[in-house]
Backbone bond lengths (Angstrom), bond angles and torsions (degrees), N, CA, C in turn:
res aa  C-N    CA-C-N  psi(-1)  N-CA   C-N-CA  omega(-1)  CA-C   N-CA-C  phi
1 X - - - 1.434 - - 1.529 110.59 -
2 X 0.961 117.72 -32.88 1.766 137.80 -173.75 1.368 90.71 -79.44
3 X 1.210 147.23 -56.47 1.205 121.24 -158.50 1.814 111.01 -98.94
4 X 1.442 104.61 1.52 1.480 115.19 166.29 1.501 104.01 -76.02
5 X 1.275 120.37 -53.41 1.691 106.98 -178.05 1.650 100.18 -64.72
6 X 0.875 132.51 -61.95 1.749 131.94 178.55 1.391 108.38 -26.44
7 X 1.189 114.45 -39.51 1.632 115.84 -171.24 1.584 100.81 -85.53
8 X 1.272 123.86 -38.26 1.656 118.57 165.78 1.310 107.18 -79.61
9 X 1.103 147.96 -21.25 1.087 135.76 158.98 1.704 124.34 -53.60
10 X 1.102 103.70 -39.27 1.633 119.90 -172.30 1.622 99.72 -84.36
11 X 1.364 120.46 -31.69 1.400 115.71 -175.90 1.931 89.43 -82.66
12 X 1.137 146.05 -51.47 1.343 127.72 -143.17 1.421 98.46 -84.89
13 X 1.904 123.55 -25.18 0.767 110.99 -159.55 2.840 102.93 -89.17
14 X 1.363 94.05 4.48 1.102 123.38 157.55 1.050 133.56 -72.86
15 X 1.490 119.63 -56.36 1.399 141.65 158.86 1.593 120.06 -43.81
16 X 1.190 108.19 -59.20 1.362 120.99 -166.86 1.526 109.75 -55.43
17 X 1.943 142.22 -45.78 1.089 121.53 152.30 1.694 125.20 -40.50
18 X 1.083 115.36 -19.32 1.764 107.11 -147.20 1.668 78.89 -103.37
19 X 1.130 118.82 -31.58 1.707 123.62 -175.69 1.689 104.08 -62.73
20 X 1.457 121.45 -38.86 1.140 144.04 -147.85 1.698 88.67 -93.59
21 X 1.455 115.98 -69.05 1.828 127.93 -175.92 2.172 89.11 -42.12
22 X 1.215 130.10 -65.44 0.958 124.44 -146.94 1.782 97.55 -73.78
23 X 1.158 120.07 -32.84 1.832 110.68 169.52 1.499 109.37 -56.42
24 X 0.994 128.00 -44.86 1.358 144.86 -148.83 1.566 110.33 -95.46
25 X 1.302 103.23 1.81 1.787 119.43 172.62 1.111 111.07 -109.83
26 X 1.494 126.10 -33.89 1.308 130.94 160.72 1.419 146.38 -51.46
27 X 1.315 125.82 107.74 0.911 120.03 -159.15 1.632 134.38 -70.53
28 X 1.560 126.29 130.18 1.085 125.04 -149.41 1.685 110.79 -72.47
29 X 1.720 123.54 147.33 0.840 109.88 -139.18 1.988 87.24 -98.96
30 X 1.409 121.40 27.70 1.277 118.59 164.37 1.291 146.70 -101.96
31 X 2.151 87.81 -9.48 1.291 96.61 -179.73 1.662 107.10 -104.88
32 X 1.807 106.50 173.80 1.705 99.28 -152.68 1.889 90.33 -97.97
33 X 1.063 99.35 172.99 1.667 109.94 -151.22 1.586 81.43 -81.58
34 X 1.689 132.09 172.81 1.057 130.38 175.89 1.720 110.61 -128.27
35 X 0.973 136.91 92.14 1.470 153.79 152.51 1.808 114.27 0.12
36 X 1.123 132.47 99.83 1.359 107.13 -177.87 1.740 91.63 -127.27
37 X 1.806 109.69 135.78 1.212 108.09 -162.64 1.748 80.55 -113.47
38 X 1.284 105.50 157.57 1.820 125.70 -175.25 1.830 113.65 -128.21
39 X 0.846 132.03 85.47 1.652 115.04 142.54 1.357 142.49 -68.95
40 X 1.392 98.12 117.37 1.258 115.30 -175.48 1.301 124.98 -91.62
41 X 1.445 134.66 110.81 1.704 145.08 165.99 1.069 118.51 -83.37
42 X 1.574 105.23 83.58 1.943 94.67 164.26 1.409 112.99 -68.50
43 X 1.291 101.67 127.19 1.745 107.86 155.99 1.510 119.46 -53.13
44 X 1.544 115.93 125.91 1.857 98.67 -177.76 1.943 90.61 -112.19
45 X 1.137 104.83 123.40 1.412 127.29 159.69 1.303 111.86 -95.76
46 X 1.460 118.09 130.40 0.995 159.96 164.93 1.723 129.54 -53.26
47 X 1.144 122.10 84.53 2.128 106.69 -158.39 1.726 83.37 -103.44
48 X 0.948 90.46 170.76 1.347 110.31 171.57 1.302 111.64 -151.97
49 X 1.630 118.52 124.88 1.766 105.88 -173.74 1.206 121.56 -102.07
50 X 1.233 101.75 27.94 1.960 99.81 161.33 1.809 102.19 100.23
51 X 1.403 107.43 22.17 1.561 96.66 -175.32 1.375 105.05 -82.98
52 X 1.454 123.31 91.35 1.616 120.41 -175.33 1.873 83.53 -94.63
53 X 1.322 71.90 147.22 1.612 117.64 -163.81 1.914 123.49 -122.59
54 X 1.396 121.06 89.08 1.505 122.62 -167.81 1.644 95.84 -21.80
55 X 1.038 120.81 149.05 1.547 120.76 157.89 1.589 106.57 91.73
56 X 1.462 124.87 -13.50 1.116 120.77 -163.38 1.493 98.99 -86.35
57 X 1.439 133.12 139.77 1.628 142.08 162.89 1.943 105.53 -73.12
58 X 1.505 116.96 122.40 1.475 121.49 -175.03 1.372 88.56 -63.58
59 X 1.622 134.30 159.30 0.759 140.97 137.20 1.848 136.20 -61.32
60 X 1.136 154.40 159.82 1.325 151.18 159.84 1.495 92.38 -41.02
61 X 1.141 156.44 -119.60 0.949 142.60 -141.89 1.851 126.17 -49.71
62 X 1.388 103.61 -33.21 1.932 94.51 165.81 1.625 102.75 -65.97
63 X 1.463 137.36 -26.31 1.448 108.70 -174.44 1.318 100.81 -95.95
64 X 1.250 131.16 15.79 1.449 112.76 163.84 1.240 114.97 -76.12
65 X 1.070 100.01 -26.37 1.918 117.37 -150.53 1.575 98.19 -106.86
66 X 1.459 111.54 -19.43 1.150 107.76 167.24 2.003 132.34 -76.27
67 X 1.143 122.40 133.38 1.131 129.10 -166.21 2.042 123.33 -95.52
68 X 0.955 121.91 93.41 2.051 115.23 175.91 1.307 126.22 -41.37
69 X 1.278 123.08 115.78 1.187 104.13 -155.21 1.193 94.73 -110.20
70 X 1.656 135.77 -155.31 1.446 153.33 -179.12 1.377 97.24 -114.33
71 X 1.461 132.77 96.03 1.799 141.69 163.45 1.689 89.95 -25.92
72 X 1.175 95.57 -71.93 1.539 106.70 -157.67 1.507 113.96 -50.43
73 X 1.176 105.75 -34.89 1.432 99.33 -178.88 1.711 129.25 -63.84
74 X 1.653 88.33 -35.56 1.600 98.62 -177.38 1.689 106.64 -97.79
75 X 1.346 115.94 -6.17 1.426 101.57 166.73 1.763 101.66 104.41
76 X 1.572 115.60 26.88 1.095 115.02 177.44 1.463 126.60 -95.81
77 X 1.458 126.11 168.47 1.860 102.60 -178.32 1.379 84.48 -89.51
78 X 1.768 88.27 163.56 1.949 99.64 171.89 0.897 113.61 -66.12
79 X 1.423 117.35 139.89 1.290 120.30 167.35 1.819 128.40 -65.00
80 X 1.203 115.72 156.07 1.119 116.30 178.87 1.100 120.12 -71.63
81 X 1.460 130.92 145.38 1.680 124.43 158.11 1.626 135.51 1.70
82 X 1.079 137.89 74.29 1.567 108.59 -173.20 1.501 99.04 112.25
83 X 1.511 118.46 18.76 1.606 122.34 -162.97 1.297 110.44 -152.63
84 X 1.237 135.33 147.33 1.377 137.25 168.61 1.234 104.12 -156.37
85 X 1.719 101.82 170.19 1.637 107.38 -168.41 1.439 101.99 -114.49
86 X 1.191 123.48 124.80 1.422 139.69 173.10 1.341 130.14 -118.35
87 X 1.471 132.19 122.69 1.338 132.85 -147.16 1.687 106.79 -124.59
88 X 1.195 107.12 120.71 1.907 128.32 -172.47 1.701 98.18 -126.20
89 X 1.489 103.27 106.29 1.472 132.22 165.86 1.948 91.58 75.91
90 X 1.363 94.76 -99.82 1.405 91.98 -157.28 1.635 94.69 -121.05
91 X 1.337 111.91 24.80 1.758 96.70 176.82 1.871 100.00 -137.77
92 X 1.075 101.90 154.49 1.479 115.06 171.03 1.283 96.32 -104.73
93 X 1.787 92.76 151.33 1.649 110.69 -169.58 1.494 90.36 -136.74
94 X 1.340 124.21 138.08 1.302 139.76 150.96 1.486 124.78 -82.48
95 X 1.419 134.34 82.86 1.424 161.86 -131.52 1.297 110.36 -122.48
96 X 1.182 123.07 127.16 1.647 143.47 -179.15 1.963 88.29 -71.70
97 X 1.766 101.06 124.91 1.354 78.69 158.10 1.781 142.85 -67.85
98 X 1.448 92.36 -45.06 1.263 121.52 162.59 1.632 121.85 -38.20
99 X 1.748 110.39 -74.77 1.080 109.94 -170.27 1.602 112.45 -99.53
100 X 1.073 116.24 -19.38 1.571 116.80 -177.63 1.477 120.47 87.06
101 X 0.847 91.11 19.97 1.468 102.87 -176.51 1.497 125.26 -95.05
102 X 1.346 119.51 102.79 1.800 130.69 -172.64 1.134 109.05 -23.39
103 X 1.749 129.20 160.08 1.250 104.35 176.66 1.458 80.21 -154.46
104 X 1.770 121.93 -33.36 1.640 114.99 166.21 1.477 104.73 -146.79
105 X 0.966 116.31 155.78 1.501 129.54 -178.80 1.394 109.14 -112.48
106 X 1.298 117.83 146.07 1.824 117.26 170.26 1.511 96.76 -163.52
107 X 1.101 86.47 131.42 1.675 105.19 172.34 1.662 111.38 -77.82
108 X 1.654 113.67 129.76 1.779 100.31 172.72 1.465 98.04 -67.74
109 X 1.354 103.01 167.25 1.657 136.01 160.13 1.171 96.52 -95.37
């Protein structure tokens, strides 16, 4: 019996700050509520899914990212003079060195 009151004793005398912290967070019911207004800027980014297009000029960032490949290896015709074949994700592009400018598209298998 003695160590049943001890054990409620030890819990209320525990309780009683944490009872006390949670009044004392609450807000009093005299003061007026305070309004806080927000604007929000989504950033809009731009994707693009890879629809290369005969005639289209690569941008600075597709020929960075773009890679030279070996014609021969993948079964491509040679390229012409002034041309090479360069491959971004899953398609080879036939590319002006000079101007960048598409000249055939092929999707890998």
């Amino acid at each position: 019996m003695k160590k049943l009151f001890s054990v409620l004793f030890a819990a209320s005398v525990l309780a009683t700050p944490l009872a006390m912290a949670s009044e004392a967070s609450a807000a009093p019911a005299n003061k007026p509520a305070v309004i806080v207004e927000k604007n929000v800027v989504k950033k809009k980014i731009v994707v693009r899914k890879g629809g290369w297009v005969k005639g289209r000029r690569l941008s600075a960032s597709d020929r960075s990212r773009a890679a030279s490949v070996d014609y021969r290896r993948h079964r491509l015709s040679a390229p012409p003079r002034g041309y090479h074949w360069v491959r971004i994700h899953n398609s080879f592009l036939l590319v002006g060195i000079t101007s960048g400018l598409i000249s055939k598209v092929q999707i890998a298998h």
